[in-house]
C-alpha positions in Angstrom: -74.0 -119.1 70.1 -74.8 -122.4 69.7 -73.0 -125.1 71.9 -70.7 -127.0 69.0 -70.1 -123.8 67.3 -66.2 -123.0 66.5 -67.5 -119.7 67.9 -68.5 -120.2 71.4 -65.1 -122.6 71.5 -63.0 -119.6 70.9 -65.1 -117.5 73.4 -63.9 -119.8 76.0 -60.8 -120.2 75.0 -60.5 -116.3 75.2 -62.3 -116.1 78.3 -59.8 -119.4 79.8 -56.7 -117.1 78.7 -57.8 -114.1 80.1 -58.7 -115.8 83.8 -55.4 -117.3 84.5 -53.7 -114.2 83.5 -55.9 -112.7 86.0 -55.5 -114.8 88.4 -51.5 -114.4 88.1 -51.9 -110.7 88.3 -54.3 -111.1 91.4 -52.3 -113.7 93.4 -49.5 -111.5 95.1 -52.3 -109.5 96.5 -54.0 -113.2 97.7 -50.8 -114.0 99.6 -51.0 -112.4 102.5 -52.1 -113.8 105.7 -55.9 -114.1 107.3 -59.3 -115.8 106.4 -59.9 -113.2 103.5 -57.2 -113.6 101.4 -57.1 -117.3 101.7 -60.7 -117.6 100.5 -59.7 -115.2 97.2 -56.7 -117.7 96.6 -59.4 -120.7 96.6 -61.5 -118.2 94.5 -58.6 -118.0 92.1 -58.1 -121.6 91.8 -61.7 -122.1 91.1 -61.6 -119.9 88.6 -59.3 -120.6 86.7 -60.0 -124.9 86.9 -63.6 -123.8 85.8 -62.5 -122.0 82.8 -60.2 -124.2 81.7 -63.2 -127.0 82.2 -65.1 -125.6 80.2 -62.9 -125.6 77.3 -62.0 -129.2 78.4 -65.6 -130.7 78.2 -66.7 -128.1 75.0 -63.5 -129.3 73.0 -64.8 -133.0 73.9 -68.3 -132.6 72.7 -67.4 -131.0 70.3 -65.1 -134.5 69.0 -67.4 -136.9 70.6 -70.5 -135.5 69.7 -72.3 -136.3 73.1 -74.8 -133.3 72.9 -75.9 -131.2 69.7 -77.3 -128.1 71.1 -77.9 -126.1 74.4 -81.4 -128.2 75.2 -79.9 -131.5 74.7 -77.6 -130.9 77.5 -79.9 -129.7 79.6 -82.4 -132.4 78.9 -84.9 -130.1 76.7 -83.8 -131.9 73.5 -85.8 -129.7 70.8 -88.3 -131.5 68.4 -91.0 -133.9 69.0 -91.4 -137.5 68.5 -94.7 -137.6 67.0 -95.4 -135.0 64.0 -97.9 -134.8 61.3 -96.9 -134.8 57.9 -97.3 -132.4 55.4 -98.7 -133.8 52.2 -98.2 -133.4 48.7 -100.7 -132.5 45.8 -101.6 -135.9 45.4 -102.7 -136.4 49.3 -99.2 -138.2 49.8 -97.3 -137.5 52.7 -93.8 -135.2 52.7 -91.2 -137.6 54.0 -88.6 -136.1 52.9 -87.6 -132.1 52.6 -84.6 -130.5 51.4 -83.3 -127.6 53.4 -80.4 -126.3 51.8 -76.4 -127.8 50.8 -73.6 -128.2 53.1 -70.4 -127.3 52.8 -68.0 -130.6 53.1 -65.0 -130.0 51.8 -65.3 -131.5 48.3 -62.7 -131.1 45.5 -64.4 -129.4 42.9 -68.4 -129.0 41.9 -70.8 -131.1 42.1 -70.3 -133.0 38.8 -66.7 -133.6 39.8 -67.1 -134.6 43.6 -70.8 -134.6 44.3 -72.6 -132.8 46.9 -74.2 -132.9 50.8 -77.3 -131.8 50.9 -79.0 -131.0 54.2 -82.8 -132.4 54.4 -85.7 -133.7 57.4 -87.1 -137.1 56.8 -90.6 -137.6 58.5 -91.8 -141.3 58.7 -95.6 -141.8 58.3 -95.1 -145.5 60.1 -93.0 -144.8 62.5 -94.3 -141.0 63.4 -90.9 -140.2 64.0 -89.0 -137.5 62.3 -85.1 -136.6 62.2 -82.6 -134.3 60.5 -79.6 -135.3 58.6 -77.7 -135.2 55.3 -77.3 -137.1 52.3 -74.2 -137.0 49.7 -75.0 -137.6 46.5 -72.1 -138.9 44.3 -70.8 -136.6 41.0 -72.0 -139.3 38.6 -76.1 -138.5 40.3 -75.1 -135.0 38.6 -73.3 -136.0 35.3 -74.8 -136.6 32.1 -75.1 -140.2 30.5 -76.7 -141.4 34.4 -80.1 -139.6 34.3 -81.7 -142.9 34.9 -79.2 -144.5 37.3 -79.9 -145.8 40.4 -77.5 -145.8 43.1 -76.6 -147.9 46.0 -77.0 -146.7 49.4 -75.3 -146.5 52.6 -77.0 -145.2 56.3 -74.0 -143.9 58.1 -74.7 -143.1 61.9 -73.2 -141.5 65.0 -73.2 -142.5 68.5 -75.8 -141.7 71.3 -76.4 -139.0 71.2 -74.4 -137.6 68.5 -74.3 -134.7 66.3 -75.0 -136.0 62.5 -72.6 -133.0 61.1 -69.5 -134.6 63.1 -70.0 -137.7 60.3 -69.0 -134.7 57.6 -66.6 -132.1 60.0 -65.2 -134.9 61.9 -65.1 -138.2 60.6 -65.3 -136.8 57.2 -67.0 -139.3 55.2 -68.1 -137.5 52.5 -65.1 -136.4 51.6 -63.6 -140.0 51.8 -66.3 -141.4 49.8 -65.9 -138.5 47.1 -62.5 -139.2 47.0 -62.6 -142.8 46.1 -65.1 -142.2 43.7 -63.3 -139.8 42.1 -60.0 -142.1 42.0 -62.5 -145.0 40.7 -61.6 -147.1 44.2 -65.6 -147.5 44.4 -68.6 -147.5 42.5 -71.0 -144.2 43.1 -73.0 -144.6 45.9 -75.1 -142.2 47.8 -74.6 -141.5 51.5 -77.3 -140.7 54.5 -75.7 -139.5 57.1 -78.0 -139.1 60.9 -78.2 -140.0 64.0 -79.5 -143.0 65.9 -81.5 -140.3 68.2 -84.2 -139.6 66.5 -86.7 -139.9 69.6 -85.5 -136.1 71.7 -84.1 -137.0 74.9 -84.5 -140.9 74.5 -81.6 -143.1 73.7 -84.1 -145.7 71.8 -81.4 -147.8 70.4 -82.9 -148.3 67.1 -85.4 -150.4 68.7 -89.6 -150.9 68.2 -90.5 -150.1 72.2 -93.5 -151.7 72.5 -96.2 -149.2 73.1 -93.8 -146.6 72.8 -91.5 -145.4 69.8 -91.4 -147.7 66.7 -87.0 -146.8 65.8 -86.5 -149.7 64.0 -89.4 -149.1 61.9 -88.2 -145.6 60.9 -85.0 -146.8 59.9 -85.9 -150.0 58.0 -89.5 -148.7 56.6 -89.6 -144.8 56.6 -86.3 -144.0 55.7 -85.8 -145.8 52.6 -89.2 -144.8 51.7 -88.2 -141.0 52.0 -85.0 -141.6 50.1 -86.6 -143.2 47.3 -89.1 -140.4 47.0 -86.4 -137.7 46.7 -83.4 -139.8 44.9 -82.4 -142.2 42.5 -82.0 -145.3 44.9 -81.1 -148.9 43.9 -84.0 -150.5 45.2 -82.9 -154.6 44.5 -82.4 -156.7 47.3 -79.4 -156.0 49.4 -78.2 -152.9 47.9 -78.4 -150.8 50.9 -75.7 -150.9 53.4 -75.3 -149.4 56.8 -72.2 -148.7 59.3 -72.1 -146.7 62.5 -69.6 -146.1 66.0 -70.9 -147.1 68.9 -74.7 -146.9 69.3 -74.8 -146.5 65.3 -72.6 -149.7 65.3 -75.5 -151.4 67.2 -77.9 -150.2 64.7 -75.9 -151.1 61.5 -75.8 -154.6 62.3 -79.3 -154.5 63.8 -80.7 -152.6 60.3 -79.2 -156.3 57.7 -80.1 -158.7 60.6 -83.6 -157.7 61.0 -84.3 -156.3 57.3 -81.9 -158.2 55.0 -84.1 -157.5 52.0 -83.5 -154.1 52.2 -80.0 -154.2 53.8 -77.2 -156.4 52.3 -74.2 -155.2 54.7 -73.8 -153.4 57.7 -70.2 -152.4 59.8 -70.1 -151.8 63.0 -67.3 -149.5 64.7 -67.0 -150.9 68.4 -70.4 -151.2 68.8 -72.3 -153.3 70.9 -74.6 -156.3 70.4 -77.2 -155.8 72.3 -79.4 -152.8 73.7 -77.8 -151.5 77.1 -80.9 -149.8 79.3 -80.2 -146.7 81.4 -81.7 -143.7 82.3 -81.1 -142.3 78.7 -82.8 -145.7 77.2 -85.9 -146.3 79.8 -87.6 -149.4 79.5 -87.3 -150.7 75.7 -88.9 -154.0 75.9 -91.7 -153.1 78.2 -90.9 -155.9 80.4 -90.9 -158.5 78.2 -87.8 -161.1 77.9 -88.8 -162.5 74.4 -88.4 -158.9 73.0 -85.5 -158.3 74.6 -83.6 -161.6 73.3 -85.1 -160.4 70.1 -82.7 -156.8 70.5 -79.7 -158.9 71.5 -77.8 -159.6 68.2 -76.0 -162.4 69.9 -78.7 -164.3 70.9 -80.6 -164.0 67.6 -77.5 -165.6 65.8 -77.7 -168.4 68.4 -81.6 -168.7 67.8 -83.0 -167.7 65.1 -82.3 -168.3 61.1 -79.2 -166.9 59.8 -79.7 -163.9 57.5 -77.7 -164.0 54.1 -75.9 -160.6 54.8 -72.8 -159.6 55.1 -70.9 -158.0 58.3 -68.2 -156.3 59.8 -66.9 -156.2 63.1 -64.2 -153.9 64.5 -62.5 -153.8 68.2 -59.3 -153.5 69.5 -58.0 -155.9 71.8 -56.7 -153.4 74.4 -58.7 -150.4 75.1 -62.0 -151.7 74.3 -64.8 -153.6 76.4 -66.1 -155.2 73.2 -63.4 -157.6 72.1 -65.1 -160.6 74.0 -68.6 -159.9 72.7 -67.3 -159.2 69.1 -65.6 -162.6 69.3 -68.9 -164.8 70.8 -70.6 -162.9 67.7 -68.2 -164.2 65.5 -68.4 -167.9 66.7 -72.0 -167.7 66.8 -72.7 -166.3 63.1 -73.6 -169.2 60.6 -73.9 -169.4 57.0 -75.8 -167.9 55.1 -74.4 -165.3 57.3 -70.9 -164.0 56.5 -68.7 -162.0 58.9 -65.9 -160.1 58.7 -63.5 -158.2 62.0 -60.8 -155.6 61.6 -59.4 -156.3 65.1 -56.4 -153.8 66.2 -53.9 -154.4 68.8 -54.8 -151.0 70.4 -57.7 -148.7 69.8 -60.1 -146.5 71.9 -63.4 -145.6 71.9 -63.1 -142.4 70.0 -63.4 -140.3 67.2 -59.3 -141.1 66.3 -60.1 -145.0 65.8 -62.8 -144.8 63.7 -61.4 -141.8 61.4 -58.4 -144.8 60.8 -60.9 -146.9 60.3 -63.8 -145.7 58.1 -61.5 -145.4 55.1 -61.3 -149.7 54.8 -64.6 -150.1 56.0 -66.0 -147.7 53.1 -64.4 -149.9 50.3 -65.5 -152.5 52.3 -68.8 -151.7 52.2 -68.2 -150.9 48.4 -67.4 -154.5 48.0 -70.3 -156.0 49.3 -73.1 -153.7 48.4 -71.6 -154.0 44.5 -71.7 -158.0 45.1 -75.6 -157.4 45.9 -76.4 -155.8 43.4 -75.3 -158.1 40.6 -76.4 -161.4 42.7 -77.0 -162.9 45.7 -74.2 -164.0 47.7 -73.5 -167.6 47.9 -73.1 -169.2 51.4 -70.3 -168.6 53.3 -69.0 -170.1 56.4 -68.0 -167.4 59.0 -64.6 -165.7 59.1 -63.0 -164.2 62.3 
């Protein structure tokens, strides 16, 4: 059973139930006095606090999305983080395969509310490689659009995250379907992974150098890989990219650093600049120049100002990114154009960001449909 399976929940759910009944049964006999039955009444209460544990920290994975499988948690993620590409007939590499559809709850086929498709991108730059999904809108399907190209949105979890809790969880294919369908926004097609793409290595979507080129993968091989499979708008700005917490990070990092390819990027109480720890190692092998480079802050304070749009979100209580999120904001300069959805009170968990991603999706909408047509003009900052 794998370790976010509804199954292996319900096992310990079972299992939960059936030690505190036992342990109720048991206890009378555990009351009496001496040594022995005082250890079986701390047996008991171990027990049953384990069990019930278990279901605790499952039940949070499972939301959170912390680890995807029984080797991530025990630090044997599965993968590798340099791979050899296939190649097609042509001596072209395989970046991108597709391994079957997913079920996400769509209203109708795929001509009336699209469909997820689950697929492996491989990046002959980067040498990286990552699984993930991609929804493709009804219109990719309908006839009268057989030469359309549509814009695209990266959508990404936190560290590590489980890419399937972007459709299960927050649900944003079925959002996005939705507002399609009810003409909110224009059809756009959806990637849906995870910031991990190095196993066991929170990299932070970040060129390490010496070590695993992140950024590269997401602003060089995954377009690449998309636009070999799909029909992708491929005019400046007409990708888009949002993400929660370590995705946030990356969507901001994906427009700032690659604003010919990305146009917009939201982040969902993300940070702004790459936090080390034992999960990250060293990212900037020592350097301080590359590692100003990876703070988002400083580069608004530095360097030239990217003409992209972005959003911000926070919450002023419950958050530790309210103060950051606001030093961004004053920082930012035109041609640079910001946007914040700032909530009295929030938390950083799946329940804000499922109120959020609705807005930020039309959001996106908005700006990515603005790219398309024509650069943005110059804007001055707005908190």
């Amino acid at each position: 059973m794998g370790l976010t399976s509804n199954v292996f929940f319900i096992v310990l759910v079972i299992i939960a139930v059936a030690v505190v009944a036992v342990a109720l049964w048991l206890w009378p006999r555990a009351a009496r006095k001496g040594p022995v039955p005082w250890l079986g009444r701390l047996g008991l209460i171990a027990a049953t606090q384990g069990a019930i544990l278990c279901v605790v920290l499952v039940a949070a994975n499972n939301n959170f999305g912390f680890y995807s499988s029984w080797n991530d948690l025990l630090g044997n993620p599965d993968g590798q983080q340099i791979m050899d590409a296939g190649h097609t007939n042509d001596g072209r590499p395989v970046t991108l395969t597709v391994k079957g559809k997913t079920d996400a709850g769509l209203k109708g086929g795929k001509t009336k509310a699209g469909e997820v498709e689950e697929v492996t991108f491989r990046g002959p730059s980067s040498g990286l490689t990552t699984d993930g999904f991609v929804y493709l809108p009804p219109q990719y399907f309908q006839k009268g659009h057989e030469k359309d190209k549509f814009p695209v949105v990266v959508a990404l979890t936190g560290y590590p995250g489980v890419a399937k809790n972007l459709i299960t969880g927050l649900k944003i294919p079925r959002t996005v379907s939705d507002d399609i369908v009810a003409k909110k926004i224009k059809p756009t097609i959806y990637v849906m992974v995870r910031p991990a793409i190095v196993p066991g290595r929170d990299t932070n979507c970040t060129d390490v150098p010496g070590g695993p080129q992140a950024l590269t993968f997401f602003n060089q091989d995954l377009p690449s890989a998309i636009a070999s499979q799909y029909r992708s708008a491929d005019t400046p700005g007409s990708w888009g990219a949002v993400g929660d917490s370590t995705g946030g990070y990356c969507a901001l990092k994906f427009p700032i650093t690659n604003p010919t390819r990305y146009g917009a990027g939201a982040s969902l109480s993300g940070d702004y600049f790459a936090r080390q720890d034992r999960d990250t190692g060293d990212l900037y092998a020592g350097s301080a120049q590359v590692k100003k480079e990876n703070d988002l802050i400083w580069r608004m304070e530095h360097m030239p100002a990217p003409p992209v749009s972005l959003l911000l979100t926070s919450s002023k209580k419950g958050e530790d990114n309210y103060g950051p999120t606001m030093r961004f904001v004053s920082s930012a300069k035109a041609p640079t154009r910001i946007d914040t959805l700032i909530r009295d009170e929030g938390g950083h968990n799946f329940k804000t960001w499922s109120a959020e991603y609705p807005e930020v999706i039309l959001w996106l909408d908005k700006r990515l449909s603005a790219n398309s047509q024509q650069a943005p003009a110059p804007q001055s900052p707005q908190p």
